[in-house]
C-alpha positions in Angstrom: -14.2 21.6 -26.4 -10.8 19.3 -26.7 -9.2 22.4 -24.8 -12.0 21.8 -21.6 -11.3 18.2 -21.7 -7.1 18.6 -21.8 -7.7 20.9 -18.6 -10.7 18.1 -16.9 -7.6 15.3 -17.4 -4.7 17.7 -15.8 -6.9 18.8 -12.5 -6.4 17.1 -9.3 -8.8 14.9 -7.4 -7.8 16.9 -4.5 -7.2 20.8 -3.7 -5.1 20.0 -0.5 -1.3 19.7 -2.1 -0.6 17.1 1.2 -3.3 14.7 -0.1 -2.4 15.3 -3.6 1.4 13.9 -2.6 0.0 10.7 -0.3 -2.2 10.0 -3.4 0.5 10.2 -5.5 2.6 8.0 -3.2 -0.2 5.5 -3.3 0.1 5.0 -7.5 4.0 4.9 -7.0 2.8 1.7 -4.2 0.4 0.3 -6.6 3.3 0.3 -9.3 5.5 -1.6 -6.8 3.2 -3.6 -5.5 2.3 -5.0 -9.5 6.1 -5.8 -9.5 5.7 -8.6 -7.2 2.2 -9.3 -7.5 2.8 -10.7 -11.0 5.0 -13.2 -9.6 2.3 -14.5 -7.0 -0.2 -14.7 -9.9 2.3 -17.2 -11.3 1.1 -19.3 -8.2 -2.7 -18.1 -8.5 -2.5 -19.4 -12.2 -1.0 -22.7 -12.3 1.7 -21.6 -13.7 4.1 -22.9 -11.3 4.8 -26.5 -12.3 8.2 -27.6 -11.0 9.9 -26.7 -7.1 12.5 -25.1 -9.2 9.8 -22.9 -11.0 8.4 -22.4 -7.6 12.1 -21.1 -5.9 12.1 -18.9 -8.3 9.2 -16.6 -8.4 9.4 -17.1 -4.0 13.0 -15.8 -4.8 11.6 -12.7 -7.0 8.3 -12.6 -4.6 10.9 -12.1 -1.5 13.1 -9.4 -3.4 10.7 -7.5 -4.5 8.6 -7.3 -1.3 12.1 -6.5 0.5 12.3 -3.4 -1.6 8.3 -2.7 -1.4 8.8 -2.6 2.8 10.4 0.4 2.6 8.7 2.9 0.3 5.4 1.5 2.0 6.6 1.6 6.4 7.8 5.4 4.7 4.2 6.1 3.7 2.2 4.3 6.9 4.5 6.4 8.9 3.4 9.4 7.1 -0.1 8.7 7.6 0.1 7.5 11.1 2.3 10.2 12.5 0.7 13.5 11.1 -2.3 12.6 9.0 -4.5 10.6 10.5 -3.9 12.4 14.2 -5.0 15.8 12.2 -7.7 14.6 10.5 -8.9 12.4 14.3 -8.9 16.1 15.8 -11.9 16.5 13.7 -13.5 13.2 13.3 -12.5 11.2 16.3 -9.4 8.8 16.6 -10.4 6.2 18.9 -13.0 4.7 17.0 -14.5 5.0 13.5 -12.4 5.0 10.0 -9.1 6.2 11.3 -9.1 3.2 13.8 -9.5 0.6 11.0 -7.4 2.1 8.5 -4.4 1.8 11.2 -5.3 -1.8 12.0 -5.1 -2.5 7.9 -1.8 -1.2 8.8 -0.7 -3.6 10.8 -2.6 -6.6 9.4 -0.7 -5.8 5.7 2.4 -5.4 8.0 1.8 -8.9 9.1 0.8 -10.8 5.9 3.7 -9.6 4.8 6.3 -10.5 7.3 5.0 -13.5 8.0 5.6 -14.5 4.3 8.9 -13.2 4.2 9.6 -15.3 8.0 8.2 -18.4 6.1 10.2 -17.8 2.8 13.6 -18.0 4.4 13.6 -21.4 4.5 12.3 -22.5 1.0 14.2 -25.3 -0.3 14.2 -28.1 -3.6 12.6 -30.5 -0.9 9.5 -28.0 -0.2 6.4 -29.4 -2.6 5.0 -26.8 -5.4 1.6 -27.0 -2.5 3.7 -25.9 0.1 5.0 -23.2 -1.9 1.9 -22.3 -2.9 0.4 -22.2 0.5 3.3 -20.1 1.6 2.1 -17.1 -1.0 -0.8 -16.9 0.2 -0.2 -14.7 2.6 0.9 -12.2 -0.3 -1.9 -12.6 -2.0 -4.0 -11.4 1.1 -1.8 -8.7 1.6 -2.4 -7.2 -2.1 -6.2 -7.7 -1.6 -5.8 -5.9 2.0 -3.4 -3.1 0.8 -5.8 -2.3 -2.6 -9.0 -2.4 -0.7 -7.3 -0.1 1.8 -5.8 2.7 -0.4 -9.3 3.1 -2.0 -10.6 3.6 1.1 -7.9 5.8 2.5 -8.6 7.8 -1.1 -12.6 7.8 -0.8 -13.4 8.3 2.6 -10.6 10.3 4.7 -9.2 11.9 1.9 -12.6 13.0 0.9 -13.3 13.8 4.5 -10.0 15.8 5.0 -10.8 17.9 2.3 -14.1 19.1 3.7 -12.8 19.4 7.5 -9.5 20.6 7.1 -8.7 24.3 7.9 -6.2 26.2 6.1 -3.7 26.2 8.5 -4.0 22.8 8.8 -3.4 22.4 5.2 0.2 24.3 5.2 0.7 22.2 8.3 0.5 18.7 6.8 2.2 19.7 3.7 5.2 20.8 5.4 5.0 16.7 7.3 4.3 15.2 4.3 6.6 16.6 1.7 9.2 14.1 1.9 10.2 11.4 -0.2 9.3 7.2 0.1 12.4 6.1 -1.6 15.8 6.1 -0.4 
C-alpha cells in the first residue's frame, strides 16, 4: 500500500520528457518569481511605512526582477520558437489558445519593463503612494504570469500530450533540452 503511494508521488504529470522539462522550468519560475514577489507584498500589506522603507524593497523588487528576465525570455523563447509552432500544426496558430498564451507573453513582458522603466528614477522625494503605485505593475505581472503557467500546464500541455506524434516528441525534446540559467 505505502509502496503504491511512494510510486503515485514519483510519476510525472506528463509522459512527453519535453513537457516534463518546460513544467519543470515553470516551478524553477514560480521559485523566482516568490523571490520578488514577497517584496511587492511588502507594498500590498502596508508594510511600507517610510520612502526609505519604500527604496528599499523597489531596490530588491528591481534586482530581483533583473535576474528573473532572463531565466523567464529563456523559457518564452522556448515555447514560442518550437512549442507552440508544433503543437499550432495540430490545433491552429492563428487563433485559439496558442494565440492568447503568446499575447500573455508580451503583456507580462510589458508589466514588467514598464516597472523596471519607472523604477530607475525612484528617489527620497517620491511619496510611499507613488512608490506604491509604481508596483503595481508587478503585482499584475505575478497575477498574469500564475494565471498563465496554469493554463499553459492544463490546456496545451494536456493537449500536446494527446496530439503529439512520436516523432514529434523526440523532436521537441532535442529544442527544449537546454538550460534557463546562465
Amino acid at each position: 500500500m505505502l509502496g503504491d503511494e511512494i510510486m503515485q508521488a514519483n510519476e510525472f504529470k506528463y509522459k512527453i520528457k519535453a513537457l516534463r522539462i518546460l513544467e519543470n522550468e515553470h516551478h524553477y519560475i514560480r521559485h523566482l518569481m516568490n523571490e520578488w514577489f514577497q517584496f511587492v507584498l511588502k507594498f500590498e500589506n502596508g508594510d511600507v511605512y517610510s520612502r526609505l522603507e519604500g527604496m528599499m524593497a523597489i531596490k530588491e523588487i528591481r534586482e530581483k526582477l533583473k535576474a528573473f528576465r532572463g531565466p523567464l525570455k529563456k523559457h518564452q523563447e522556448k515555447e514560442e520558437k518550437y512549442f507552440f509552432p508544433m503543437l499550432g500544426v495540430y490545433i491552429g496558430y492563428e487563433q485559439g489558445p496558442i494565440l492568447s498564451i503568446e499575447e500573455e507573453h508580451a503583456e507580462i513582458d510589458a508589466y514588467i519593463d514598464h516597472f523596471l522603466h519607472h523604477s530607475e528614477q525612484v528617489s527620497t522625494e517620491m511619496d510611499v503612494g507613488t512608490m506604491h503605485d509604481m508596483v503595481k505593475d508587478t503585482m499584475e505581472a505575478y497575477e498574469v504570469l500564475m494565471v498563465h503557467m496554469v493554463k499553459e500546464e492544463a490546456v496545451l500541455f494536456d493537449m500536446a500530450e494527446k496530439m503529439l506524434k512520436k516523432i514529434d516528441e523526440e523532436v521537441l525534446l532535442e529544442q527544449v533540452n537546454t538550460l534557463i540559467v546562465d
